[in-house]
C-alpha positions as CSV (number, residue, x, y, z in Angstrom):
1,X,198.7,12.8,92.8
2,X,202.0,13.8,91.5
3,X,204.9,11.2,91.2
4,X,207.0,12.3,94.6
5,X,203.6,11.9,96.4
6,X,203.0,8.5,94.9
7,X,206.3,7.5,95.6
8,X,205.8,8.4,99.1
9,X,202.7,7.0,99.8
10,X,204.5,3.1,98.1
11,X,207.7,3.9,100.4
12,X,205.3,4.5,103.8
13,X,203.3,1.3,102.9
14,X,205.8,-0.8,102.4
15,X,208.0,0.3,105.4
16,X,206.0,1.8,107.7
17,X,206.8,5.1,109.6
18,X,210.3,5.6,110.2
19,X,210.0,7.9,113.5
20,X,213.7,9.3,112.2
21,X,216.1,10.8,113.9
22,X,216.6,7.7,116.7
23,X,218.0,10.5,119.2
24,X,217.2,11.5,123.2
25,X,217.8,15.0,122.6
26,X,218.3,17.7,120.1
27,X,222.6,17.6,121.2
28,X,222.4,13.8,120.5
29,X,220.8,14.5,117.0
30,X,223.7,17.0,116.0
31,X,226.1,14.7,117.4
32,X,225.0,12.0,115.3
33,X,224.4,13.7,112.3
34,X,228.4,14.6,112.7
35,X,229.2,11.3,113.7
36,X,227.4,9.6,110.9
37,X,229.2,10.9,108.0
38,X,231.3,8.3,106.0
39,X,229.8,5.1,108.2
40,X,226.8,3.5,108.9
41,X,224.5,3.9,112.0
42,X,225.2,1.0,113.7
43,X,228.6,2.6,114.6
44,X,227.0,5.8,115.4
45,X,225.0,4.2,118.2
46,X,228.2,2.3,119.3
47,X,229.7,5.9,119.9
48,X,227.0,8.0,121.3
49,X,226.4,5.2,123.2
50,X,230.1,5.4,124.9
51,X,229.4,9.4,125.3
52,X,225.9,8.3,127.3
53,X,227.8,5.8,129.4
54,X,230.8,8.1,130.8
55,X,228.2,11.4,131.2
56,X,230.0,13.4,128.2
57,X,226.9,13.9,126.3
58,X,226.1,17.9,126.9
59,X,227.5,21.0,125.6
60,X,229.7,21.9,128.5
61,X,231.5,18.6,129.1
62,X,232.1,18.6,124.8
63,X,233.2,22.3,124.9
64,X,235.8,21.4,127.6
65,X,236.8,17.7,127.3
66,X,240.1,17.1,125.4
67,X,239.9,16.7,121.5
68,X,242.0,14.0,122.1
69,X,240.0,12.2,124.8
70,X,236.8,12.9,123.0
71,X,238.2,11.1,119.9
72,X,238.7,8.1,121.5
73,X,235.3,7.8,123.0
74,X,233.7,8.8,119.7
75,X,236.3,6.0,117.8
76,X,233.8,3.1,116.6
77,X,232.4,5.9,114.4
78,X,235.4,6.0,112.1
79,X,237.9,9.0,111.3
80,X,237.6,9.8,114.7
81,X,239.9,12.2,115.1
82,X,238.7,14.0,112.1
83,X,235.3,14.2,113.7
84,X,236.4,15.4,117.2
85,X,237.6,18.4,115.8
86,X,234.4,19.0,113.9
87,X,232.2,18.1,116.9
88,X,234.6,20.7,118.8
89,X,234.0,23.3,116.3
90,X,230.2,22.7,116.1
91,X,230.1,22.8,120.1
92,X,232.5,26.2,120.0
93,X,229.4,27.6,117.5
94,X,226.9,27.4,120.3
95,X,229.1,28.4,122.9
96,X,229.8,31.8,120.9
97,X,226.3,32.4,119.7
98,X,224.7,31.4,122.7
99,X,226.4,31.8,125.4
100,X,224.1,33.6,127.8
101,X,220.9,32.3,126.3
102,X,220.7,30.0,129.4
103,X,222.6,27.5,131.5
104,X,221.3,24.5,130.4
105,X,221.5,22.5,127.2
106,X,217.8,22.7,125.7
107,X,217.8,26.9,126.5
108,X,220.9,27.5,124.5
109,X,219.4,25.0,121.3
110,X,216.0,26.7,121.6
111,X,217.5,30.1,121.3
112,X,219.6,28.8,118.6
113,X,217.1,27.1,116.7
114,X,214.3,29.8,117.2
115,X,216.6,32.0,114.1
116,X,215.8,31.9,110.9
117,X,216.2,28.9,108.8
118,X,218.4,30.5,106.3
119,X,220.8,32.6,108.4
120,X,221.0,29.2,110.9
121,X,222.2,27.2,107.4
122,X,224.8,29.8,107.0
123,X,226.0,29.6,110.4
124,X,226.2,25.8,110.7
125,X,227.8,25.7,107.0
126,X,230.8,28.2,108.2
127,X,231.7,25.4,110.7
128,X,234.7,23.6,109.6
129,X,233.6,19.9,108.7
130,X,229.9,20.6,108.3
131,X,228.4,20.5,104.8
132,X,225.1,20.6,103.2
133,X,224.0,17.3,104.2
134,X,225.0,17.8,107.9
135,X,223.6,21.1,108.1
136,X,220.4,20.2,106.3
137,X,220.0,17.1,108.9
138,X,220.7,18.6,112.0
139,X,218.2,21.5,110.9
140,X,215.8,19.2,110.2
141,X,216.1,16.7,112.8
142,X,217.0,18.5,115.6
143,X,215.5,21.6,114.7
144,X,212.1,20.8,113.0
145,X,213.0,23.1,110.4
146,X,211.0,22.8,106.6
147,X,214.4,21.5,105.1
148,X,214.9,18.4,102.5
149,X,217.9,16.3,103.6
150,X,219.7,14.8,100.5
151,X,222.3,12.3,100.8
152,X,223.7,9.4,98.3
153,X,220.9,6.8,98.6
154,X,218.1,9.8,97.9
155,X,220.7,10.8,94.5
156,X,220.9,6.7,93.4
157,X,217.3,6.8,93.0
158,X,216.4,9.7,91.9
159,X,219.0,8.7,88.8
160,X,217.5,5.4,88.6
161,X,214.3,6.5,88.4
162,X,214.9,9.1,85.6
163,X,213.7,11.9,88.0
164,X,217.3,13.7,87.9
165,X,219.8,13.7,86.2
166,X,223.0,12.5,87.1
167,X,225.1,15.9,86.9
168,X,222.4,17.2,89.8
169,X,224.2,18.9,92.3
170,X,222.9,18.9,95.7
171,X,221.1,22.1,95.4
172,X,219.4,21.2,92.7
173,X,218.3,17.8,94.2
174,X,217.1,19.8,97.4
175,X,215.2,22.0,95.3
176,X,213.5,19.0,92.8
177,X,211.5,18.1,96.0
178,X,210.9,21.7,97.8
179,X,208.8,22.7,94.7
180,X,206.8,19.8,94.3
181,X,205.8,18.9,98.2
182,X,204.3,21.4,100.3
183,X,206.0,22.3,103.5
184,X,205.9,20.1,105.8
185,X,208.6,18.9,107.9
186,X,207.0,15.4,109.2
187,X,206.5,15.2,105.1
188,X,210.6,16.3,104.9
189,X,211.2,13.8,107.9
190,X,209.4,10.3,107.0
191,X,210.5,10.7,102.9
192,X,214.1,11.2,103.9
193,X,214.0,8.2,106.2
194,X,212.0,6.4,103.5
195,X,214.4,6.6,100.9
196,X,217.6,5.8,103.0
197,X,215.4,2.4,103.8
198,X,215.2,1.5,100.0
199,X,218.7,2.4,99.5
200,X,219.6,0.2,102.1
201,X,217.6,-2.3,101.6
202,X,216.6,-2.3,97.8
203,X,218.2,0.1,95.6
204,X,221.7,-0.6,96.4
205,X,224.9,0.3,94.9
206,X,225.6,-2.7,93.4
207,X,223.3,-5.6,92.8
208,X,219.8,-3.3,93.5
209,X,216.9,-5.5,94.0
210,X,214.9,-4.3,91.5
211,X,212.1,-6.7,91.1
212,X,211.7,-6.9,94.7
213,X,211.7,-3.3,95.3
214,X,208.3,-1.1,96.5
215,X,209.1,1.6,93.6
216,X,209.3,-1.4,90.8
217,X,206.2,0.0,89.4
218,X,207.6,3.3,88.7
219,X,210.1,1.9,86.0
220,X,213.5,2.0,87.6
221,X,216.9,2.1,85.4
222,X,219.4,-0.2,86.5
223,X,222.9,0.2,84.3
224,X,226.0,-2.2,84.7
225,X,227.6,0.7,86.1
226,X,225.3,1.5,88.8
227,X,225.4,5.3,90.4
C-alpha cells in the first residue's frame, strides 16, 4: 500500500467518514465554499443559515438582490462585503453561461457542471475572488468532479510529514496526490475532509498534538516555528 493510501486508511479509522460537503444543494455548496474563505464553518452555517431563513438561497433572488443587502445577510461570515461581490460575480457566471439552460436552479448547474472539468476550472478561476482552492471545492463538492482540493491544513501536514516540501505551490501539492491515487472522487472527497479534521483537531498551527495524533506512526516533524 503506498504511504497516501496508508495514511488514508489511519485518517478514516480514526474519524470515521466525513460525508463532506454539509450542504442541501449544489447552490448552497458554491455558496459556502465562497463564504468559507478566511473563517471557519461555524460562521458559514451562521450565514447560509440567514440566506435559508429569508428565501434568498437560489440563483435568481442572488443575481437580483442588492450587493449591499446580500452583505449584510451573509455578515457572520466575515469580510462580508468583500464576499458579496464575489458571490455576485460567481452568480453573474451562471446567469451568462447558462441562461437558457432551464428555469430552475438544478437545470442551469447540471448544464453547467456537465462541461469539461478543465475548461469549467478556467471559467470559475476568471471569476473575480475565486481561486484555486474555491474552484477546486466547488468542482468537487458540488460538481463530483475527480479534483484534489488543497487548502492550509492539507500543506501543514504534508510539510510535517516530509511528503512536500515547504516551497510547494498549490499545483504541485494538487498534483503530489493525483499521481499517486486513482481517480476517484469519493477517494478526493473523504481524504480532503480527513485531513481538515487532523488539522483541526491534531496537527495544529501551533501547539500540534503530536503524540496524540492518528498519523504519529508515520514520523511527523514538529519545528518551533511551525508551518
Amino acid at each position: 500500500m503506498s504511504p497516501l493510501r496508508e495514511i488514508y486508511t489511519a485518517l478514516y479509522d480514526h474519524f470515521g467518514p466525513q460525508n463532506w460537503w454539509p450542504a442541501d444543494s449544489v447552490l448552497e455548496v458554491m455558496v459556502g465554499a465562497v463564504l468559507t474563505q478566511n473563517t471557519n464553518w461555524r460562521n458559514v452555517s451562521r450565514a447560509i443559515d440567514n440566506l435559508k431563513q429569508d428565501h434568498l438561497l437560489s440563483l435568481n433572488t442572488l443575481h437580483h438582490i442588492p450587493v449591499e443587502l446580500l452583505a449584510e445577510k451573509i455578515r457572520p461570515s466575515g469580510y462580508y462585503n468583500l464576499k458579496a461581490a464575489r458571490l455576485k460575480n460567481l452568480v453573474r457566471l451562471l446567469y451568462e453561461e447558462e441562461q437558457n439552460s432551464g428555469e430552475s436552479d438544478s437545470e442551469i448547474l447540471n448544464v453547467f457542471f456537465a462541461d469539461d472539468t478543465a475548461r469549467l476550472r478556467d471559467k470559475l478561476l476568471s471569476v473575480k475572488g475565486v481561486g484555486p482552492e474555491t474552484a477546486d471545492s466547488i468542482l468537487l463538492y458540488g460538481g463530483g468532479k475527480p479534483v484534489f482540493v488543497i487548502d492550509a491544513y492539507t500543506y501543514r501536514v504534508l510539510v510535517r510529514h516530509g511528503l512536500i516540501g515547504e516551497e510547494a505551490d498549490y499545483g504541485e501539492m494538487q498534483e503530489f496526490f493525483l499521481d499517486r491515487l486513482d481517480e476517484d472522487v469519493r477517494l478526493y472527497n473523504e481524504y480532503h475532509a480527513l485531513l481538515v479534521c487532523l488539522g483541526k483537531e491534531f496537527c495544529k498551527k501551533r501547539n500540534p498534538l503530536c503524540e496524540q495524533c492518528p498519523l504519529r506512526e508515520f514520523e511527523p516533524i514538529y519545528v518551533e516555528d511551525p508551518v
